[in-house]
C-alpha positions in Angstrom: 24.1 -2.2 -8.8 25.8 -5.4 -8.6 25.6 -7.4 -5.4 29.1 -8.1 -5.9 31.9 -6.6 -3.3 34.2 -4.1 -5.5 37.2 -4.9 -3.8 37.0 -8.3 -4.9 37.0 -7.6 -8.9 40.5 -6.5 -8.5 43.2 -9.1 -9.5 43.8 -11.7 -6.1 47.2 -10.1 -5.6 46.1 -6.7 -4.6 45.4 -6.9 -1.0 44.0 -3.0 0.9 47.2 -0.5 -0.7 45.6 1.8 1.9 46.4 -0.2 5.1 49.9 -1.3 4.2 49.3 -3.4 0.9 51.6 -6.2 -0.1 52.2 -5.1 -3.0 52.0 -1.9 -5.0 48.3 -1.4 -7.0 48.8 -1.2 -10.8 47.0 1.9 -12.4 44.4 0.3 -14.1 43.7 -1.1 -10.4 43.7 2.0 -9.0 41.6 3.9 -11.2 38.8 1.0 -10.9 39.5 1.2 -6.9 39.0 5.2 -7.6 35.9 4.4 -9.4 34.3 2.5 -6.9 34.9 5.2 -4.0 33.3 7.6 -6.7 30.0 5.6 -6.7 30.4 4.9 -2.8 30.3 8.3 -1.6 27.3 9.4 -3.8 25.5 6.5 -2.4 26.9 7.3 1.1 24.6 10.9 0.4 22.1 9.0 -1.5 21.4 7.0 1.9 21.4 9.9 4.1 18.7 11.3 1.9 16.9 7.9 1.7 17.2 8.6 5.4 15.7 11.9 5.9 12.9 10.7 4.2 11.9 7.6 6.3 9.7 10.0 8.2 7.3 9.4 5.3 6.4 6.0 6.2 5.0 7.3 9.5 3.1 9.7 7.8 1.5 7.6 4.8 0.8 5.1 7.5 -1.5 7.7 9.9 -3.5 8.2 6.5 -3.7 4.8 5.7 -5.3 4.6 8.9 -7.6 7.2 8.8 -8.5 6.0 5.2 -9.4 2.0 6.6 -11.5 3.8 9.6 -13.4 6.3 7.6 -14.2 3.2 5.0 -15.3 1.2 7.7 -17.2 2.8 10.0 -20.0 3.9 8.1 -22.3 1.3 8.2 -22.5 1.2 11.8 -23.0 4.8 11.6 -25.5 4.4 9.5 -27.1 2.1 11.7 -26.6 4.6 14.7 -28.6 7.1 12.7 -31.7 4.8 12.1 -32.2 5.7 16.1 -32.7 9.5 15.0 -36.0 11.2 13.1 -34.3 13.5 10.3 -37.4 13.5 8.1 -36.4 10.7 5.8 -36.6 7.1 6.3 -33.0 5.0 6.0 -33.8 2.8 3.2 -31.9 -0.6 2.1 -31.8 1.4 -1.2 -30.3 4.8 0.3 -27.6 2.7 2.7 -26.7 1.0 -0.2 -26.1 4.3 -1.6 -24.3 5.7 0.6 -21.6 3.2 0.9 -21.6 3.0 -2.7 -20.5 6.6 -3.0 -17.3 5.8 -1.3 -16.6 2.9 -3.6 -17.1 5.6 -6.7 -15.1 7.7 -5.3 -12.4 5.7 -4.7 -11.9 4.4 -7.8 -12.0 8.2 -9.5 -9.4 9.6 -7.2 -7.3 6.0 -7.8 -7.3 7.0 -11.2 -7.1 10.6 -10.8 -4.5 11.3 -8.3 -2.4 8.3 -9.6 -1.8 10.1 -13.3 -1.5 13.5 -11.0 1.3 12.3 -9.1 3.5 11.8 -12.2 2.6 14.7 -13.7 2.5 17.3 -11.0 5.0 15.8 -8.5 4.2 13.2 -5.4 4.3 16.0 -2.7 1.4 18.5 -4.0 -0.6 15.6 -4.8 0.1 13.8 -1.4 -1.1 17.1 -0.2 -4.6 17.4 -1.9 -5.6 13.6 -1.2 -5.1 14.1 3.0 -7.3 18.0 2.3 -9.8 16.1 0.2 -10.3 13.3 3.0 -9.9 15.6 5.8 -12.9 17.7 4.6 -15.4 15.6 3.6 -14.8 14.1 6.8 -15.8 17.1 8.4 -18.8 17.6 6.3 -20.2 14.4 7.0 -20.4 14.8 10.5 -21.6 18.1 10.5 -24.4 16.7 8.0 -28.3 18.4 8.7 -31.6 17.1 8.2 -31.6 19.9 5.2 -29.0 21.8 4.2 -28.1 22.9 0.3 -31.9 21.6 -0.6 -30.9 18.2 0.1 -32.0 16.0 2.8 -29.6 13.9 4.6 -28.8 11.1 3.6 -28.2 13.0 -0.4 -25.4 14.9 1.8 -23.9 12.0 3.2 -23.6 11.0 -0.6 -22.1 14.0 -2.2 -19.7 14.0 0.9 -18.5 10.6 0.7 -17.7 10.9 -2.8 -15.6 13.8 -1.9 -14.2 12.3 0.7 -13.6 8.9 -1.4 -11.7 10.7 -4.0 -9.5 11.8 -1.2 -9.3 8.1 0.5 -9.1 6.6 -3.2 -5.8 8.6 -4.1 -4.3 8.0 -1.0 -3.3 4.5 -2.4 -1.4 5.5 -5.4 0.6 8.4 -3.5 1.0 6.4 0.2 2.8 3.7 -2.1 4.7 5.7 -4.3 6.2 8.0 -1.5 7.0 4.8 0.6 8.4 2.9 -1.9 10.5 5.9 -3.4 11.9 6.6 0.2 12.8 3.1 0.9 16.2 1.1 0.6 15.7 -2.2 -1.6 16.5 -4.5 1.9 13.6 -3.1 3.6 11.1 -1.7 0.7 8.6 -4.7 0.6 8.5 -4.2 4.9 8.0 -0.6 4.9 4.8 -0.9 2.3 3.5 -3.5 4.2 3.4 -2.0 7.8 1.8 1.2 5.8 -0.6 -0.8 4.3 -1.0 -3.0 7.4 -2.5 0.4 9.1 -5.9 -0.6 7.4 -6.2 -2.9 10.0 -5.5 -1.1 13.0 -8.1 1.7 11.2 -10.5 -1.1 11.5 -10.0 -2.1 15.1 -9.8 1.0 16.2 -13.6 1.8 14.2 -14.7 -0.9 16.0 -13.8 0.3 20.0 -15.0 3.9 19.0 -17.8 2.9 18.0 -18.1 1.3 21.6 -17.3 4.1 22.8 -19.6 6.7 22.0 -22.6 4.4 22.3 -21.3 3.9 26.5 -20.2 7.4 27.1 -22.1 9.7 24.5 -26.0 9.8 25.4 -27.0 12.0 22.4 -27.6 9.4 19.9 -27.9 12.1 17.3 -24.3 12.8 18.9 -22.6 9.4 18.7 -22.4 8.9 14.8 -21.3 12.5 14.3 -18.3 11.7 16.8 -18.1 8.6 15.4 -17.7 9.8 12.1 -15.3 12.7 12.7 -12.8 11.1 14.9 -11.5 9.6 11.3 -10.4 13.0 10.7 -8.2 13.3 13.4 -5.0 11.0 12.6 -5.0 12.3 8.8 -5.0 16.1 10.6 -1.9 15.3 13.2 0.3 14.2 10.4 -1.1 16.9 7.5 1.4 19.3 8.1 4.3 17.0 8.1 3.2 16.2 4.3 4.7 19.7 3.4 8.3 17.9 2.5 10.8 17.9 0.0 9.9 16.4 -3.7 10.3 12.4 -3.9 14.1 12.5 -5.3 13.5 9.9 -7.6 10.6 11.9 -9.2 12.9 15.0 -9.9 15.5 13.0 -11.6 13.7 10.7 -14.0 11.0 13.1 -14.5 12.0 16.8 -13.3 10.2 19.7 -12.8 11.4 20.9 -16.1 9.9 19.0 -18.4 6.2 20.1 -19.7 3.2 18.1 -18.8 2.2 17.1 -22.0 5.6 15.1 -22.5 4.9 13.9 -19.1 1.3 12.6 -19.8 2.7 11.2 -23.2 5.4 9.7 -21.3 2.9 8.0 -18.9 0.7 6.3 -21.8 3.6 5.0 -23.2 4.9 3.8 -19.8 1.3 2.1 -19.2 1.6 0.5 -22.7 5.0 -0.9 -22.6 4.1 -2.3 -19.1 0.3 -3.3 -20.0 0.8 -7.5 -19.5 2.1 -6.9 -15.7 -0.3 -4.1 -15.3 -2.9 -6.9 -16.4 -1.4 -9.2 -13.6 -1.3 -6.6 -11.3 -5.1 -5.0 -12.0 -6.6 -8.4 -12.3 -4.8 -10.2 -9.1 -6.4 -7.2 -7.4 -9.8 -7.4 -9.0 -10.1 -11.0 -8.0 -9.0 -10.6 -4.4 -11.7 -7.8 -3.6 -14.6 -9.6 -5.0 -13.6 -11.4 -2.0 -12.7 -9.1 0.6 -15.4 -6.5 0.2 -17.7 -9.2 -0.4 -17.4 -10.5 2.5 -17.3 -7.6 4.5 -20.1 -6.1 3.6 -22.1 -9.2 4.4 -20.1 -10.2 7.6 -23.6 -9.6 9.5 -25.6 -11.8 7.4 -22.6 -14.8 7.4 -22.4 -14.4 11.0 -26.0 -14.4 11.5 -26.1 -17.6 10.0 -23.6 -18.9 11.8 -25.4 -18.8 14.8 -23.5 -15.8 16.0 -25.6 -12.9 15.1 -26.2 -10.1 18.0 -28.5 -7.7 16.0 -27.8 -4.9 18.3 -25.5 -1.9 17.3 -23.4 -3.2 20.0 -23.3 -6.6 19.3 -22.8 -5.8 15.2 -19.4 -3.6 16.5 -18.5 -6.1 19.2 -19.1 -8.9 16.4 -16.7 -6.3 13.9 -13.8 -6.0 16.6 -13.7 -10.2 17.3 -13.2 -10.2 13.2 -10.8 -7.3 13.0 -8.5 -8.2 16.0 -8.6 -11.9 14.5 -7.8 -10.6 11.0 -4.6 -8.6 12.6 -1.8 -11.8 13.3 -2.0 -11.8 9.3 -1.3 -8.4 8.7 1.6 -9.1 10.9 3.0 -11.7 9.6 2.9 -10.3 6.2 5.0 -7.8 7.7 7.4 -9.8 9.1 7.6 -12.3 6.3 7.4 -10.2 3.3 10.9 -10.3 2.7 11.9 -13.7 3.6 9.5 -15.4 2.0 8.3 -13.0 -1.3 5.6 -11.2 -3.0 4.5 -13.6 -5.0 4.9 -16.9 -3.5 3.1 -14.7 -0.2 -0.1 -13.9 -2.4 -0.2 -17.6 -3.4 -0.6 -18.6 0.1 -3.4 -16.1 0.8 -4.8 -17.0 -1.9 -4.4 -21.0 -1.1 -5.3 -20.7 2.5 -8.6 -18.6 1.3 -9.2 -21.6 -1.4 -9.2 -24.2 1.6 -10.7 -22.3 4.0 -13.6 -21.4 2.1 -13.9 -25.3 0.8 -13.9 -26.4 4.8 -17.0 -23.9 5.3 -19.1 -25.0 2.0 -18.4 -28.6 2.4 -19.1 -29.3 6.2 -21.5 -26.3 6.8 -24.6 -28.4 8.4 -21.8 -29.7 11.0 -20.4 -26.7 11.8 -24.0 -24.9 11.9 -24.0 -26.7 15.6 -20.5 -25.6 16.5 -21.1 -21.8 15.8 -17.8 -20.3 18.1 -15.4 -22.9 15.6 -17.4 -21.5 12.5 -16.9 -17.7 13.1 -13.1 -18.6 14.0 -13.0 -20.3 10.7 -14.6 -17.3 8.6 -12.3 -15.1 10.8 -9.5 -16.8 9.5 -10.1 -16.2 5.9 -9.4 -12.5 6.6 -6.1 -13.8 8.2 -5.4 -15.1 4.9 -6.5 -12.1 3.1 -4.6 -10.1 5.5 -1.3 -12.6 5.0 -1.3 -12.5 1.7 -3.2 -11.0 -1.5 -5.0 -8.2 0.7 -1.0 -6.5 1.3 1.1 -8.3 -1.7 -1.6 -6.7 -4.4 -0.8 -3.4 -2.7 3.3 -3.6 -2.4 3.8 -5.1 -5.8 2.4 -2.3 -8.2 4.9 0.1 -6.5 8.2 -2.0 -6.9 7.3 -3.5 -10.5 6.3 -0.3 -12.6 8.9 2.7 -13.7 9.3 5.8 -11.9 7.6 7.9 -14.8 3.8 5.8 -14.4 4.3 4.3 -11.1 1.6 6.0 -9.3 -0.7 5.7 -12.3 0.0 2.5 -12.3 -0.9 1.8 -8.9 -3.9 3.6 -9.2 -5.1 2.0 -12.1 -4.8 -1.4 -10.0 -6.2 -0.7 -7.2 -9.1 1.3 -9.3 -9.4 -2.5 -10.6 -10.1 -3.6 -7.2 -12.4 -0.9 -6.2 -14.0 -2.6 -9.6 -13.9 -5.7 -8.0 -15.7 -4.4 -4.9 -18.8 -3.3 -6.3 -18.9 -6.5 -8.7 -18.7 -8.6 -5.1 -21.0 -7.1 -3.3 -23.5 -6.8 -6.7 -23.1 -10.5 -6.8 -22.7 -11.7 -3.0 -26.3 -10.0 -3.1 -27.9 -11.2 -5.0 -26.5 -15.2 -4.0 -27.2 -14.7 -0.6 -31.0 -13.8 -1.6 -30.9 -15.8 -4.6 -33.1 -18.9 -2.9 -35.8 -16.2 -1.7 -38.6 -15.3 -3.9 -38.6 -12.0 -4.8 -35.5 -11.4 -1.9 -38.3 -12.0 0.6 -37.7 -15.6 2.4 -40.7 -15.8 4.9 -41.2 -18.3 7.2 -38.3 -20.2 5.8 -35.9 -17.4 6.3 -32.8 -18.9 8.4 -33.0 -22.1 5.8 -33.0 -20.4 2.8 -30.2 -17.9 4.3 -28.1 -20.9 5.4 -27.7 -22.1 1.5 -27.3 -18.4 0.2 -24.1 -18.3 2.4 -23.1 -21.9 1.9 -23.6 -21.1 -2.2 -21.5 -17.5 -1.3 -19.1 -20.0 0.5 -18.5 -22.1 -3.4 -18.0 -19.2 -4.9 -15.1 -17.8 -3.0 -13.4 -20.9 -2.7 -13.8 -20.5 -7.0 -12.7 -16.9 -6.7 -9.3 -17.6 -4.7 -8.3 -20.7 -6.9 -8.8 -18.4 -9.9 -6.5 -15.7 -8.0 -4.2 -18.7 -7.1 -3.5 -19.6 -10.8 -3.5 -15.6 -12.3 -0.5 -15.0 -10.0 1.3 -17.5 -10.8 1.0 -17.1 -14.8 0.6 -13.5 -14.7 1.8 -11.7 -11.7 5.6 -10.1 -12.1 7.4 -8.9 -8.6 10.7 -8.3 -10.0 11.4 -5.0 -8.7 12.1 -1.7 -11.9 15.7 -0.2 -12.5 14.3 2.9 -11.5 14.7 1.5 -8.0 17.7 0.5 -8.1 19.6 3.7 -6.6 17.9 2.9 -3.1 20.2 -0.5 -2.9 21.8 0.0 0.4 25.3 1.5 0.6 27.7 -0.7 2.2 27.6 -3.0 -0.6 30.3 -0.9 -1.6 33.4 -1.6 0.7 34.1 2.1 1.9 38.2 3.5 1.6 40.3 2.9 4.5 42.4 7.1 6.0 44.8 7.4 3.4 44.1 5.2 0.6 42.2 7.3 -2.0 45.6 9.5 -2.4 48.0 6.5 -2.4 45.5 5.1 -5.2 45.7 8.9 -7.1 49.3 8.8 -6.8 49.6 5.4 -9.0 47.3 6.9 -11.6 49.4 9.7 -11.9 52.3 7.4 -12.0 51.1 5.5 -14.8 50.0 8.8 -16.5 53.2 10.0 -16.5 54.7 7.0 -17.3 52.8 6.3 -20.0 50.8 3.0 -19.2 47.9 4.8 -18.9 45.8 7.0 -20.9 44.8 10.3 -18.9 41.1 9.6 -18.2 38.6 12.0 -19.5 38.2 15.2 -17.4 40.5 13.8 -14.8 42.7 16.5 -13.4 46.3 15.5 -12.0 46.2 16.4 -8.1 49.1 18.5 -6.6 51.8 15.8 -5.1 51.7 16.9 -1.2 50.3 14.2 1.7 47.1 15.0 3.1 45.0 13.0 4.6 41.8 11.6 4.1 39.1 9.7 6.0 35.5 7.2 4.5 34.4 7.6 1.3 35.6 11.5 0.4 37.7 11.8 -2.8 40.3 14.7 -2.6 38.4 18.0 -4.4 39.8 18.6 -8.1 40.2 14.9 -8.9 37.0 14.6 -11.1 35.7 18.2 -13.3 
């Protein structure tokens, strides 16, 4: 829709014929007038609709919520449960594991529930990602020391994965659903503060985990609360995710058309868009070899740093300083998405990262001594994340991509950072451990940590100029057509009581006068005054 004001493209002379014009519209000037209070009244309804549907926001930010928390707050469960006898140690191997299995998960329900949401419709699949998560929340915490023939840390596995399939396609369908119930003003926003509750799932892993170690005395108690309570915002908003098909889903796509042509439709979607899915996919890739990285070895950085409590309570205390530092970002992402832009935003996460990252490699023996200004410092890269790449690489794949592939689409990039994940924390392991013999460091152990991190430090600062330079050659944030019906209303200047049958009465005029040709399908209106109020054209005009 052009940006233009209608009432402006008729000729200078024609002032409002509604609210006593100077002059006297020609018909070619009224039917264009006619034309435009057409469009303005279905956008009028359009709007409404767009409006119905902002309670969807609310309810793909709860999940996104519950998603970040039950991500997160498994390795301090894990640590909770090393307190407990359930007939198997807790190996490195076996944690590793188990937080693995959420990471596979996540990726196969990316994948999975992004190509289901454009073939089966947003609301069903919506649906099955908040069931999957919700119950394999559940089963987690109700987890025994045998159960099935598997012991429990095996269950924790198999649950995970179940319950990652359900976190993994939350991303794809919380996008799409915001992003096709948004108005193009406030679109970039809206994804933002639903992405934005990743953060607020973090904090708030972080103070329950304080809480159930200060009120629950059970310790074989605490993780299972711990873990559960993840189920409960995705619960309070399930049943509000029985709602009316996204409306830009049933018109490009229908519920008419068979699934085959739909999957067809989505590889050739994919293919035609496959150079800003590369920019998309890879920006996202890059970022979470860096984000992931680094919070799966937060405890070993921090330990380094002087700042290490190796408590459970001093690990979730040390979390929560982190998170709550990390949140200003998320914020201002929010609030500056639209002002200052997708792309330019990820650049500056990524450039702040870059610099930040340099600061702590460079001067790391000074800073060593000054621990409380070092742990600000490595806070302040997830600020960066968080302002930047960590919410752009999120909002972008659901503006950029049509409506037939845009949740596959989405999945398949964030898929590519789940990718990026694994690689990250592969690699970050092996660097930080990389000056030990054999991973074992001895005596020597805080020296030959202290380069592991400073040689982790390079290598992000190398990762986020890479990112740096692949958005700004590859990354696309111009917005699809398919979005374009959710431009906002009054850029159409509305009709003033009266002057849609003034405006009919010249095009009969000219009709019947012969200066105009009798538009297609129009039908004359009877020639009585009635009146008329907004945007509604008189029934009969149009067949």
């Amino acid at each position: 829709m052009s940006s233009t004001n209608p009432s402006m493209n008729t000729s200078s002379s024609m002032k409002r014929y509604g609210s006593k014009l100077h002059q006297k519209p020609t018909p070619e000037e009224a039917v264009e007038r006619l034309s435009h209070y057409h469009a303005a009244h279905h956008h009028f309804h359009r709007a409404k609709s767009v409006m119905r549907r902002s309670g969807r926001i609310l309810i793909a930010g709860a999940g996104f919520l519950a998603d970040s928390y039950d991500i997160f707050v498994i390795n301090l469960a894990l640590q909770m449960m090393r307190q407990n006898d359930y007939g198997v140690p807790l190996t490195p191997d076996i944690q590793s594991t188990v937080s693995l299995m959420t990471v596979v998960g996540a990726l196969t329900g990316q994948i999975l529930f992004g190509v289901c949401g454009d073939i089966i419709g947003r609301k069903w699949t919506f649906i099955s990602t908040a069931a999957l998560t919700i119950i394999g929340t559940i089963l987690q915490a109700a987890a025994q020391p045998r159960m099935m023939g598997l012991n429990i840390w095996q269950q924790l596995m198999l649950f995970r994965f179940f319950m990652g399939v359900g976190v993994g396609g939350e991303y794809p369908m919380a996008s799409t659903v915001t992003s096709e119930g948004s108005s193009a003003a406030h679109r970039g926003r809206n994804l933002a503060a639903v992405f934005s509750m990743q953060g607020v799932g973090r904090v708030l892993c972080g103070i329950v985990i304080l809480f159930s170690v200060h009120v629950i005395t059970d310790t074989n108690w605490q993780w299972r609360f711990s873990i559960l309570f993840g189920a409960i915002p995705m619960m309070a908003c399930f049943r509000f995710r029985w709602m009316p098909e996204s409306e830009a889903f049933m018109e490009d796509v229908g519920d008419k058309t068979p699934p085959s042509e739909r999957l067809y439709g989505i590889m050739m979607a994919v293919w035609d868009n496959r150079l800003k899915l590369l920019g998309t996919a890879g920006a996202w890739f890059i970022l979470d070899m860096v984000f992931y990285g680094n919070s799966l070895f937060s405890a070993d950085v921090t330990e380094a740093m002087g700042g290490a409590n190796k408590t459970l309570q001093g690990n979730a205390l040390t979390n929560l300083f982190i998170q709550l530092m990390a949140m200003p970002g998320y914020i201002c992402g929010v609030l500056f998405m639209e002002s200052i832009g997708r792309k330019r935003l990820q650049m500056i996460g990524f450039t702040g990262e870059m610099i930040i990252f340099a600061i702590m490699a460079i001067f790391y023996k000074e800073l060593k001594g000054l621990s409380g200004l070092f742990i600000f410092l490595y806070a302040l890269t997830f600020f960066f994340d968080d302002f930047g790449p960590n919410l752009t690489t999120f909002v972008i794949p659901s503006e950029i991509f049509p409506t037939a592939a845009r949740a596959t689409c989405h999945g398949l990039s964030a898929a590519s950072g789940k990718a990026g994940a694994a690689v990250g924390g592969a690699a970050f392991l092996k660097v930080t451990n990389m000056f030990c013999p054999g991973g074992v460091c001895g005596d020597d152990h805080q020296h030959l940590l202290d380069k592991g991190v400073r040689a982790v430090f390079i290598i992000c600062s190398c990762i986020a100029f890479i990112g740096l330079l692949w958005t700004h050659f590859l990354v696309d944030d111009t917005p699809h057509e398919s979005l374009a019906y959710l431009e906002d209303a009054d850029a159409i200047e509305p009709a003033l009581p009266g002057e849609v049958e003034e405006l009919e009465e010249a095009v009969v005029e000219g009709i019947e006068m012969g200066k105009l040709q009798k538009p297609e399908g129009y039908v004359i209106p009877p020639r009585q005054p009635s009146a008329s109020n907004g945007v509604q054209v008189a029934s009969g005009t149009k067949q």
